[in-house]
VMD Tcl script that draws the C-alpha trace (Angstrom):
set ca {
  {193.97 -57.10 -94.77}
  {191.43 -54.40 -95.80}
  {189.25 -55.01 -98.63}
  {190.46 -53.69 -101.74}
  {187.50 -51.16 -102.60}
  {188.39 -48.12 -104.65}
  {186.78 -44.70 -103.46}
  {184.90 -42.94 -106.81}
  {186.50 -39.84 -107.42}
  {183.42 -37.91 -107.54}
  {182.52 -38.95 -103.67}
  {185.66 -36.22 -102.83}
  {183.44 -33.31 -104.40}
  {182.12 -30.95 -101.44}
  {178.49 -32.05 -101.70}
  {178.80 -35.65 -101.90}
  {181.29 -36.24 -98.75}
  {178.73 -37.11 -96.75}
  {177.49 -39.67 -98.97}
  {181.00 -41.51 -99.03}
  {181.60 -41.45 -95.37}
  {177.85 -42.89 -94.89}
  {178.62 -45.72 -97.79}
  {181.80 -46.49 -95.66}
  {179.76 -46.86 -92.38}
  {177.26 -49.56 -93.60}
  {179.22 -51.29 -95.43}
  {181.03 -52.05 -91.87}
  {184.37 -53.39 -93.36}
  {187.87 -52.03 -93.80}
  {188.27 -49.89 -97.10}
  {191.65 -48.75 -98.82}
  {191.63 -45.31 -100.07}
  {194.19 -44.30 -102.50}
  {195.95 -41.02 -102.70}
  {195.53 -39.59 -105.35}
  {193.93 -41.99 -107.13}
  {190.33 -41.92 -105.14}
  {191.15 -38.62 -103.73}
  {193.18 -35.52 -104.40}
  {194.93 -35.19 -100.66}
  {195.74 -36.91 -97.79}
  {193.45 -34.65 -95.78}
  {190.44 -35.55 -97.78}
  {191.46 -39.45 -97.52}
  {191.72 -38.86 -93.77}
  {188.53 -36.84 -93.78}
  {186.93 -39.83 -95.42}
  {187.87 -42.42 -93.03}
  {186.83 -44.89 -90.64}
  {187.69 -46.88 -88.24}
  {190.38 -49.35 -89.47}
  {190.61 -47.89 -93.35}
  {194.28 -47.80 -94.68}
  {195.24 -44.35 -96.75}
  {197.85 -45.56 -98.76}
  {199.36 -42.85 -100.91}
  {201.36 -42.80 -103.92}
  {204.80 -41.18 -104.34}
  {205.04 -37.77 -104.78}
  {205.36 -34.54 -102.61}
  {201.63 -33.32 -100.82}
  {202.31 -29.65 -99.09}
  {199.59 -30.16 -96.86}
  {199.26 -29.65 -92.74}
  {197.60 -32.92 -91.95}
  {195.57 -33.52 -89.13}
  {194.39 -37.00 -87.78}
  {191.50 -36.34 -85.85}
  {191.49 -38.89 -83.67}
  {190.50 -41.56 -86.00}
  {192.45 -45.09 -85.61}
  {193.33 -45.62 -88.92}
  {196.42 -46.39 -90.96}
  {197.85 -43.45 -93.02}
  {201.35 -44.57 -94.90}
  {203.03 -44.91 -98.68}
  {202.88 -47.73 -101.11}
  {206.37 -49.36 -99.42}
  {207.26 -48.43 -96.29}
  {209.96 -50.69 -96.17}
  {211.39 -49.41 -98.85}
  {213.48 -46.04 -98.12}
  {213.46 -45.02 -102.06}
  {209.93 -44.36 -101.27}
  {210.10 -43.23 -98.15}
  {212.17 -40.74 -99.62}
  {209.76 -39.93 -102.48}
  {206.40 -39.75 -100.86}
  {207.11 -36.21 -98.97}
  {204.52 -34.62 -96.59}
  {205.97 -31.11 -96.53}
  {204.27 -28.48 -94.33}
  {205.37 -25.43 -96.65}
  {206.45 -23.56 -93.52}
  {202.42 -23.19 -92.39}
  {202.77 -25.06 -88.97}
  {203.15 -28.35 -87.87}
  {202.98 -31.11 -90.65}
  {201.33 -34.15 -89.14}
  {199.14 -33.19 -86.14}
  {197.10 -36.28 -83.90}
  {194.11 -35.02 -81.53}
  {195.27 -37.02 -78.86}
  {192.60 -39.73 -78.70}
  {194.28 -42.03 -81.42}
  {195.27 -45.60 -80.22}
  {197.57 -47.68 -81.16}
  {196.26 -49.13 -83.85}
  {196.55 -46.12 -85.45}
  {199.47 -46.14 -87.33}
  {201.42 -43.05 -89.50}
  {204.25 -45.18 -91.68}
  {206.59 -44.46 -94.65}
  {206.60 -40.60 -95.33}
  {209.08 -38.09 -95.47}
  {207.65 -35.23 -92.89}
  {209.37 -31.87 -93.22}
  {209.18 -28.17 -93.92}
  {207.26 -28.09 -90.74}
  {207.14 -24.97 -88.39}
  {205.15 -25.75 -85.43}
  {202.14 -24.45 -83.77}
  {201.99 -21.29 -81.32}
  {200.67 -21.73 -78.29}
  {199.18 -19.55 -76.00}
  {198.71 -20.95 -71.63}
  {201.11 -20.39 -68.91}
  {203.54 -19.41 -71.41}
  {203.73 -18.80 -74.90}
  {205.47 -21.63 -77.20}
  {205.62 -23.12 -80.33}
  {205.32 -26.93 -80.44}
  {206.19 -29.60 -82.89}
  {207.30 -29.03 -86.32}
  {207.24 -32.06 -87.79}
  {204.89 -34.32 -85.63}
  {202.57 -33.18 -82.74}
  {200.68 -35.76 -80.62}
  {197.75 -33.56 -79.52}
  {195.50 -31.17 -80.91}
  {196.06 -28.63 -77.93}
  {197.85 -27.81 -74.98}
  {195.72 -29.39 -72.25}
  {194.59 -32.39 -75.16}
  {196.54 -36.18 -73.97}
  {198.95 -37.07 -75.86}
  {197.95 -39.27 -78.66}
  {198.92 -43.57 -78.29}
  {199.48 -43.88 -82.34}
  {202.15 -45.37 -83.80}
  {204.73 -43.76 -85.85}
  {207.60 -45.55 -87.24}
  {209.59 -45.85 -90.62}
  {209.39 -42.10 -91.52}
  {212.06 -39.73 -91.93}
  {211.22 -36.43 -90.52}
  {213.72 -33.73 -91.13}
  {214.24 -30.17 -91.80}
  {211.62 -28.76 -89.37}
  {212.24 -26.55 -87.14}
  {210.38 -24.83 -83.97}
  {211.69 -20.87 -83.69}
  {210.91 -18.09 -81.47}
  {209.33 -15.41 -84.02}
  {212.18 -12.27 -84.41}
  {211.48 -9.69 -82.05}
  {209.58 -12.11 -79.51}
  {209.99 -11.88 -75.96}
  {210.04 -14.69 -73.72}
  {209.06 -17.78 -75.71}
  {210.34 -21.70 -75.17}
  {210.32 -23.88 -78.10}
  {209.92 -27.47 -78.26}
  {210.16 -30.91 -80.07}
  {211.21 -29.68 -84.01}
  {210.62 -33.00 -85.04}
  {208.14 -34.65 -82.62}
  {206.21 -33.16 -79.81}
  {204.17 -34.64 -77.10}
  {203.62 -38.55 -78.30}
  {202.98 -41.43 -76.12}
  {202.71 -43.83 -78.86}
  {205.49 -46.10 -80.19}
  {208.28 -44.11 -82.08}
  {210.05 -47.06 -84.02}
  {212.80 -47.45 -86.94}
  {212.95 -43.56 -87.76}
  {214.87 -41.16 -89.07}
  {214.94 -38.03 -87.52}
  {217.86 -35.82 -88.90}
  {218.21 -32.06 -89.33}
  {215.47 -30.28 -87.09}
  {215.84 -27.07 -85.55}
  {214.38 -25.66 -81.65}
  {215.84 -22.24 -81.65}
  {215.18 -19.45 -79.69}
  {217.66 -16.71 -78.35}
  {218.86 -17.84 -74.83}
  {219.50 -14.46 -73.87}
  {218.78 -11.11 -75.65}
  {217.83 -7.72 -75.55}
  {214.55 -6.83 -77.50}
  {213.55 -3.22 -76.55}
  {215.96 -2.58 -73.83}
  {214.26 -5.44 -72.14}
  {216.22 -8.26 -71.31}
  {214.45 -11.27 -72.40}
  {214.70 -15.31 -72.45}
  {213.96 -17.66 -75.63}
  {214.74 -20.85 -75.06}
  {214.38 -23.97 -77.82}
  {214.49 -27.56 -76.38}
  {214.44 -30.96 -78.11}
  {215.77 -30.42 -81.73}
  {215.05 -34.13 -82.34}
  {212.32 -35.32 -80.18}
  {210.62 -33.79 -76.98}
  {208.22 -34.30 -74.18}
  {207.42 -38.21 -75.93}
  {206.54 -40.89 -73.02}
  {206.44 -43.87 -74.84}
  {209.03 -46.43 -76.42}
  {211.65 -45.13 -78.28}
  {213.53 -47.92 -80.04}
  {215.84 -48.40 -83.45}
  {215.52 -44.94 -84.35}
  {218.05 -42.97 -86.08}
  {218.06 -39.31 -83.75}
  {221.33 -37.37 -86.19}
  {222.23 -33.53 -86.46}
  {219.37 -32.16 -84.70}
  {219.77 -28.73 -82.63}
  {218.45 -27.52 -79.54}
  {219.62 -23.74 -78.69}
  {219.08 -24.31 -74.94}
  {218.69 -28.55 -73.86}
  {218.40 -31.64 -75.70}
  {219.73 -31.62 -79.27}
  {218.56 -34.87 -79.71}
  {215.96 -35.86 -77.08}
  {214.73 -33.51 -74.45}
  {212.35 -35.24 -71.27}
  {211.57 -38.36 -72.51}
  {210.56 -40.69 -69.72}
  {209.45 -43.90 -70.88}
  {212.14 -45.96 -72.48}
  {214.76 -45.21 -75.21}
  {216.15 -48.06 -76.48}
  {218.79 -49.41 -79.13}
  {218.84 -46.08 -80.64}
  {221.88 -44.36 -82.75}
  {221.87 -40.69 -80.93}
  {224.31 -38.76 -83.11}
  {225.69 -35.40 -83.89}
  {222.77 -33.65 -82.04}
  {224.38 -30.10 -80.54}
  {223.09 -27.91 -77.53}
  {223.94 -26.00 -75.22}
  {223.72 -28.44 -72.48}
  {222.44 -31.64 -73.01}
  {223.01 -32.78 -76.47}
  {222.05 -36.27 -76.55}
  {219.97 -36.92 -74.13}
  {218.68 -34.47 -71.47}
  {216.81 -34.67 -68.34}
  {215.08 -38.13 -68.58}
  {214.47 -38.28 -65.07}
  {212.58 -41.50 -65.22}
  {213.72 -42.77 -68.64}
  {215.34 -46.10 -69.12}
  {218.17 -45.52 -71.77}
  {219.17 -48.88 -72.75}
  {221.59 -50.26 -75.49}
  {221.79 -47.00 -77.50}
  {224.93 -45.83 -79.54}
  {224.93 -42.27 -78.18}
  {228.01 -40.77 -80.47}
  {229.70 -37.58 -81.41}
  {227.12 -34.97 -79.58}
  {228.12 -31.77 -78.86}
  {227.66 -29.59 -75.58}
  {228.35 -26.31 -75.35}
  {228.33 -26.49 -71.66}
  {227.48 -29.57 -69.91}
  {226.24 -33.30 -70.96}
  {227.64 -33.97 -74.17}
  {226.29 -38.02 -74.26}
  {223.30 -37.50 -71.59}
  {222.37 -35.27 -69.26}
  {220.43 -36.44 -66.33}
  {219.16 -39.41 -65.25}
  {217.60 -40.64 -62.29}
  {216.32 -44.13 -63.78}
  {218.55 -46.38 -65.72}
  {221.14 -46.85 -68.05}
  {222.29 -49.81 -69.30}
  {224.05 -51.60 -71.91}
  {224.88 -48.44 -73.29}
  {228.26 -47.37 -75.87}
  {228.86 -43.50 -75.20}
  {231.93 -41.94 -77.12}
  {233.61 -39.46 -79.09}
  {230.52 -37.10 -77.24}
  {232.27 -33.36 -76.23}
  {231.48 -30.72 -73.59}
  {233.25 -28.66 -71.18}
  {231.81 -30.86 -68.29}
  {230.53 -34.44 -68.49}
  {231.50 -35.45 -72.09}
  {229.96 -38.49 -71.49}
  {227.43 -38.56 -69.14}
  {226.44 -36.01 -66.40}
  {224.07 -36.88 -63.19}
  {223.20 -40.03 -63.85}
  {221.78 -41.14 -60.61}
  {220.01 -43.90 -60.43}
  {221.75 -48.10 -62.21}
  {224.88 -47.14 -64.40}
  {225.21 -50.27 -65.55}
  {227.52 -51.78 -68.41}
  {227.61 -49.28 -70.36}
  {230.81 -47.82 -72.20}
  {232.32 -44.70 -72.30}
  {235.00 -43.86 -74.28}
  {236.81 -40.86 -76.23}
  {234.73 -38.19 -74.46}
  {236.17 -34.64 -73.79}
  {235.31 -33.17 -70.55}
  {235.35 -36.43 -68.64}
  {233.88 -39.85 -69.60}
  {231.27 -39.35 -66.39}
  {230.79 -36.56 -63.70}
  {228.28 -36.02 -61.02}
  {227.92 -39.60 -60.23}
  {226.17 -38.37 -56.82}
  {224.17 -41.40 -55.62}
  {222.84 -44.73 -57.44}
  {225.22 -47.44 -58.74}
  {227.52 -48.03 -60.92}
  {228.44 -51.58 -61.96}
  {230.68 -53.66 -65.02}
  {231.31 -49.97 -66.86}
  {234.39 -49.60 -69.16}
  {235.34 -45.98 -68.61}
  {238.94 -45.21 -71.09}
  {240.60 -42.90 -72.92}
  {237.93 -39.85 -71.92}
  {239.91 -36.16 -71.40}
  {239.50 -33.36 -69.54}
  {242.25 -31.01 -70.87}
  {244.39 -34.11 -70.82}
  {243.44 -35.32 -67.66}
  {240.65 -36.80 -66.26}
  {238.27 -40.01 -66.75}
  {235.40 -39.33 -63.68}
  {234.76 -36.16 -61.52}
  {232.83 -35.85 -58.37}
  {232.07 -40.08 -58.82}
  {232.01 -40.63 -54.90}
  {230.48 -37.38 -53.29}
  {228.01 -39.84 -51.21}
  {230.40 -42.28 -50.50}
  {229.42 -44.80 -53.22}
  {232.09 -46.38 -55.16}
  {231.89 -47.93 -58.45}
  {231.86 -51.95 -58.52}
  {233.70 -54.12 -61.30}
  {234.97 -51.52 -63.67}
  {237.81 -50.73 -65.55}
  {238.49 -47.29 -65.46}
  {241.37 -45.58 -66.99}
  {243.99 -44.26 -64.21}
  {241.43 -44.92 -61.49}
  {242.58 -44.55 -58.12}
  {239.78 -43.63 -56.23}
  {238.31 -46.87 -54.89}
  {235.73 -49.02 -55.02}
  {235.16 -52.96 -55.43}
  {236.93 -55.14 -58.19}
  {237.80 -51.89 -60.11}
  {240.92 -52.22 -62.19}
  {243.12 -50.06 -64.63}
  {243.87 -52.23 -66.95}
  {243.64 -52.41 -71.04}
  {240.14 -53.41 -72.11}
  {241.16 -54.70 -75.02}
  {238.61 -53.37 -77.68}
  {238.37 -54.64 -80.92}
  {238.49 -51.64 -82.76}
  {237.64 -48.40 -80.96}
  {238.91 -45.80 -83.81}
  {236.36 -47.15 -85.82}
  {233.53 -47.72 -83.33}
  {234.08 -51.58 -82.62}
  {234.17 -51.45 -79.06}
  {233.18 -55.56 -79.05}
  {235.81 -57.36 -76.63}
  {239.25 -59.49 -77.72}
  {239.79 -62.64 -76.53}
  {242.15 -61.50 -74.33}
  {240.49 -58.83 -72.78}
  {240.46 -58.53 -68.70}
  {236.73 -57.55 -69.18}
  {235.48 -61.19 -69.81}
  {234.01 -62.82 -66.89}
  {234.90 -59.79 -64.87}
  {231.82 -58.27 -63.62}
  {229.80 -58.83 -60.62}
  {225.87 -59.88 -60.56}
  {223.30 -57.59 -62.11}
  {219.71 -58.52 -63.55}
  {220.75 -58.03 -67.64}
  {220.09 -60.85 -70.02}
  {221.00 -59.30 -73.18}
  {223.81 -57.16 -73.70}
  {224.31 -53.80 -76.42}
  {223.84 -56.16 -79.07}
  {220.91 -58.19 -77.62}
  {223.30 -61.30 -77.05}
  {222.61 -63.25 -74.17}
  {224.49 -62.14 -70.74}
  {226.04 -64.03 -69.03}
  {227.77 -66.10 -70.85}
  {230.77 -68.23 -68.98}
  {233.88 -67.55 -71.27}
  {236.66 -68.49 -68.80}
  {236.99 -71.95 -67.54}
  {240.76 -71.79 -66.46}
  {240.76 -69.16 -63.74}
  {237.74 -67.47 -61.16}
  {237.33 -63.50 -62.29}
  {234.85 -61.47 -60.99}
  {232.26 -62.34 -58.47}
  {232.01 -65.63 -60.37}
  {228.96 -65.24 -62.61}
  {230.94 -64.47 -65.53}
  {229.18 -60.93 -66.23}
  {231.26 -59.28 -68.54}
  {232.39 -55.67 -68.08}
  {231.21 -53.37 -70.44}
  {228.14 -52.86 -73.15}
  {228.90 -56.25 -74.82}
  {229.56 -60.02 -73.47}
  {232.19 -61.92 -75.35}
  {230.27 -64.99 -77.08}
  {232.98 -67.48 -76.87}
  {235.00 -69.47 -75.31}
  {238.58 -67.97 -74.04}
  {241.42 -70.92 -74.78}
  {243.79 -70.91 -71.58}
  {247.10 -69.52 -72.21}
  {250.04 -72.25 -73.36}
  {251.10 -74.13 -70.62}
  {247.97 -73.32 -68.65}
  {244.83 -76.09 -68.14}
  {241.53 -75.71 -67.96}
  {240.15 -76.40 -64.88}
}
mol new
graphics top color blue
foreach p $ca { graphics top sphere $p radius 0.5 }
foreach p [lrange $ca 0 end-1] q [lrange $ca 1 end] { graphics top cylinder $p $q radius 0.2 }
display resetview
């Protein structure tokens, strides 16, 4: 814990900077410096900063476009465990850029924790192409910069958006909450950002092409876990999260809209793993995810809409129990190489009709499913009722009587959507499945089944 050691007010007067940052030096330990008790803004407190100082500041709203500057310390309210003051200690960009900017070089031990972030309208860019980068968080100071290893977690970062300038020809927008961040992204809230630019257009009797991608969260390579992604908007792909290719993990990905993609798009080598990915909205293609060469696992997808692929679109690499349920425009489509093992797949529509399209266009065959009206094949795939708990309401946790217990065949999970242990043996009076009682489906029933009357237990 940093030593509790007040910065004098007067140090934050132009001429006498230098001073405090050399005091801070020599004295060679931590320091907290309060905002705006020691000093007026969070720049300054940055400004003032060394290596392993805290900035704690107090509640209250700071328009300011705050830039971190590489230095590993820990900027973050009074209680950021406590949402009230999450809510009340607002960093708000005042539509002048991007809101919280990192140089690239920050570790991470450098931590950002407990704000509000918003108002936040990226930065322009000028290189190959022209685009405009990160409204509410960007990880580097430029283009060709890394991307910065800091931590971010319990901040909500909303309302910022990322928007090809009226009139502009030929400009791609990206990440209008986060941009470009290798760092851990934990235990956020990241609701209500905007990328936006005209897909097509006419400007000048030219025809030209503005594209926004990742209204949540874009171009971010490290672990994304226990994040709320909600009602973000991406004109072109990824309403939610847009090439993220680390891992993406027990996330609720909800209500994000685009025009293909609105979950999660193009994570060719992501790992998406035991997210809730709900009620997304495609105007074309991938309404869950869009895209995926890794793995996906453990995963509930449902109530997700597009035209194609309600569900989940070209996911090509382990499709593993995960389930997918209530899409329209098929639970999954494109399913053109890869494997797909234990899935629940019911009660997805395609105009009425319709739970997977183009599943088998290699030859491979899903293994231990249920899958609603399925007729196409494959190993230990049935049709029957799964037996859900409670799927109107989002309980898609397994009855007792389900013909997904014990039903699956042999994969390398140990934890299921809920982080329960998998396998766990559930039927003792009958052999189902390939015998090592993997359940079928995001979750693994926890108890043990009692044998129908009349029947023993073997």
């Amino acid at each position: 814990m940093p030593e509790e050691r007040r910065i004098p007010r007067r140090w934050t007067k132009p001429l006498c900077l230098c001073c405090a940052m050399l005091f801070l030096i020599k004295s060679g330990e931590a320091a907290l410096i309060h905002v705006p008790a020691d000093v007026a803004s969070i720049q300054e407190a940055v400004d003032l900063a060394v290596e392993g100082d805290e900035v704690i500041v107090a509640e209250g709203t700071y328009f300011e476009n705050v830039k971190l500057r590489g230095r590993n310390i820990i900027l973050r309210s009074e209680s950021p465990d406590s949402w009230d003051c999450v809510r009340k200690t607002v960093i708000d960009g005042g539509g002048l850029g991007t809101v919280v900017t990192f140089d690239g070089g920050e570790e991470p031990d450098c931590i950002l924790e407990g704000f509000t972030i918003t108002g936040g309208t990226g930065t322009l860019v000028r290189s190959v192409s022209t685009v405009v980068v990160g409204g509410g968080v960007w990880g580097r100071k430029d283009i060709e910069s890394s991307s910065t290893r800091a931590t971010l977690r319990k901040c909500v970062i909303r309302d910022n958006e990322v928007i090809a300038p009226p009139g502009s020809k030929n400009i791609f927008t990206y990440g209008a909450g986060i941009y470009s961040f290798a760092g851990k992204i934990e235990g956020n809230i990241i609701v209500d950002n905007k990328s936006f630019g005209l897909i097509f257009g006419v400007v000048d009797e030219e025809i030209v092409y503005n594209a926004g991608f990742g209204g949540g969260v874009a171009y971010c390579h490290g672990l994304i876990i226990r994040n709320i992604i909600k009602n973000n908007w991406a004109s072109d792909s990824g309403g939610g999260l847009y090439e993220c290719r680390r891992e993406i993990a027990y996330n609720r990905i909800e209500g994000n809209r685009a025009y293909r993609g609105a979950g999660v798009m193009d994570g060719r080598e992501s790992a998406v793993i035991g997210n809730e990915i709900v009620g997304n909205r495609s105007d074309t293609i991938g309404g869950g995810i869009y895209i995926n060469y890794n793995v996906v696992y453990n995963n509930v997808i449902y109530d997700n809409y597009a035209l194609l692929g309600g569900g989940a679109v070209s996911c090509r690499g382990k499709f593993w129990n995960n389930t997918v349920y209530g899409n329209v425009g098929f639970g999954v489509n494109d399913f053109a190489w890869g494997s797909m093992k234990n899935c629940i797949i019911w009660g997805n529509t395609n105009s009425g009709t319709g739970e997977i399209q183009n599943v088998s266009a290699l030859g491979l065959e899903p293994t231990a499913c249920i899958i609603e009206l399925w007729d196409g094949g494959g190993v230990g795939v049935v049709a029957n009722n799964p037996l859900f708990q409670d799927p109107a309401n989002g309980n898609f946790e397994l009855q007792p009587g389900s013909p997904a217990i014990d039903a699956g065949t042999t994969t390398t999970l140990d934890r299921d959507f809920e982080g329960n242990p998998r396998p766990v043996r559930s039927v003792f009076f009958e052999d189902r499945g390939d015998g090592s009682a993997f359940d079928i489906g995001a979750y693994e029933f926890q108890e043990i089944v009692e044998p129908p009357h009349g029947l023993m237990a073997r």
